[in-house]
N, C-alpha and C positions, 0 to 999 in steps of 0.2 A: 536831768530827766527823771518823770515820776517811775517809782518802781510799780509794777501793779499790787506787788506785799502793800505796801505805801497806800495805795491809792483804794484797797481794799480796808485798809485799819480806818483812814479818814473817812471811807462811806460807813461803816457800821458804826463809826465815833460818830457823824453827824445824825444818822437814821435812828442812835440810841436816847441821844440826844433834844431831837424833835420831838419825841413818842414820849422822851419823860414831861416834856415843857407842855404836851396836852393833856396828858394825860392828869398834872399837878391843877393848867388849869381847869379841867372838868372838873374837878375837887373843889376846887375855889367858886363855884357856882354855887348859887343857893336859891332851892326853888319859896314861892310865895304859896305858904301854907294858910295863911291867912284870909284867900278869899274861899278856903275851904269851911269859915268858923261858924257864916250862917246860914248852912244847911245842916239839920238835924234830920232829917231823912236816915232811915238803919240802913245799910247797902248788904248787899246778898254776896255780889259780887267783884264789884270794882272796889280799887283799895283809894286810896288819898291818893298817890302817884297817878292814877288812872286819871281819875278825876281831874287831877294836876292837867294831864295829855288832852282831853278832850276839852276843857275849857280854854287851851290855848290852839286848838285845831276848829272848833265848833265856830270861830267868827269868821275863819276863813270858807271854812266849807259851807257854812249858809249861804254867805256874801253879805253886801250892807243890805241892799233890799231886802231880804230874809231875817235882818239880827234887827233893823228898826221898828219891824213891824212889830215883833218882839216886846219891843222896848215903848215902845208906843202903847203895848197891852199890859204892859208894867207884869210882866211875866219873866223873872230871874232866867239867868240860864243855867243857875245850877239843879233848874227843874229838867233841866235837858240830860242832866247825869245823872236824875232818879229817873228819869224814863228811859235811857239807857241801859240802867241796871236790872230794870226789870224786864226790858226784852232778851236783855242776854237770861236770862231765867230760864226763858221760855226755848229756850235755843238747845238744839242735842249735847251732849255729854262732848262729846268729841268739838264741836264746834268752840265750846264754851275753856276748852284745853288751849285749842289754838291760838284765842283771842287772848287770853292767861299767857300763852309765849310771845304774843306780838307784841302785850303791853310790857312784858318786863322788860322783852327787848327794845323797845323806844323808852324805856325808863333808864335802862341801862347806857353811860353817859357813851362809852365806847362805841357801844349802838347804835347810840343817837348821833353818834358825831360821822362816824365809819357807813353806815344805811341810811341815815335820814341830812345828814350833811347841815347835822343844823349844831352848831358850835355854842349856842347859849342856853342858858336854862329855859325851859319851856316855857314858864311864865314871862320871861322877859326876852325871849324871840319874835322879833317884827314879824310884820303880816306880812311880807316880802319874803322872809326867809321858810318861812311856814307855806306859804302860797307856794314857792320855790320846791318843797318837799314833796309836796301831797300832787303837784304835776309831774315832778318827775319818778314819783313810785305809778302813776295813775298811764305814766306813758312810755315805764320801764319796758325791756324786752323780758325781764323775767318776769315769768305768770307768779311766784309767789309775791314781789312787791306789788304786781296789778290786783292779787287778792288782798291782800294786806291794805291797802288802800281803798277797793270794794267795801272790804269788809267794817273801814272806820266810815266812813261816807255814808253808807247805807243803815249805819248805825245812828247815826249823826239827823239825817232828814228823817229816818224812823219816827226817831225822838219828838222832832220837832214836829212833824207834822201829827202828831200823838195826841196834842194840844188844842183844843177849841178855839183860842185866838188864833191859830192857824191857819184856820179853815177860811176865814171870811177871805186871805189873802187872794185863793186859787176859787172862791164861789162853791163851795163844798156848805151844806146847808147843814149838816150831820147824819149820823142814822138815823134811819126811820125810827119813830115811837111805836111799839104795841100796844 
């Protein structure tokens, strides 16, 4: 018969266990720094990791309809994280703190694995497991994942719809001229 001394040594042995075997391989990830090389845009606020997040969230949260049309207007999407950067500019002090916690924390790999349940590097995370994320923070019961997920979303079509090839999608003619 197990002792429960016994049977308490085996659970913290297996539970110390698991936690080293993620923990090694989040380590063993390595994100694609490389499709950061040709944007030369100076950034105010987002770092390379940022950048990292949203280029691998931004095709999800368009969708295809959204990212072809894009593509179609031969319009990068790492124009999507210079107009990103610059609305976070524009954004209060305090707003602009939060979004600085939200990103380090989805950068942070513990983070990303333990809140966003997404186990591979951001660059090389399917649309499925990514798609899988941004639903279930968007239809969490905590209002901070519902913000946290507001808050990349609305960052996200910001961006895009920022963009003059954008506009013909939804019949949007521009501003008026003076």
């Amino acid at each position: 018969m197990v002792q429960r001394r016994e049977l308490l040594k085996w659970t913290l042995t297996s539970a110390s266990l698991l936690c080293g075997g993620v923990i090694v391989n989040q380590y063993w990830q390595s994100e694609d720094y490389e499709q950061l090389l040709e944007d030369e845009h100076s950034y105010g606020f987002l770092q390379q990791e940022d950048r990292i997040i949203l280029l691998a969230l931004a095709p999800v949260i368009l969708g295809p309809s959204l990212l072809q049309n894009w593509q179609q207007k031969r319009v990068p999407l790492s124009r999507m994280t210079k107009n990103v950067d610059l609305a976070i500019g524009f954004l209060p002090a305090r707003t602009q703190q939060e979004l600085r916690e939200l990103f380090d924390l989805l950068w942070n790999r513990l983070g990303k694995l333990l809140l966003a349940g997404v186990w591979a590097s951001w660059s090389s995370a399917s649309q499925n497991t990514l798609n899988d994320f941004l639903t279930g923070w968007r239809e969490s019961w905590l209002p901070l994942l519902n913000s946290g997920y507001l808050g990349i979303q609305q960052l996200v079509m910001a961006a895009y719809y920022s963009e003059k090839p954008s506009w013909e999608m939804c019949g949007y003619d521009g501003p008026w001229e003076l």
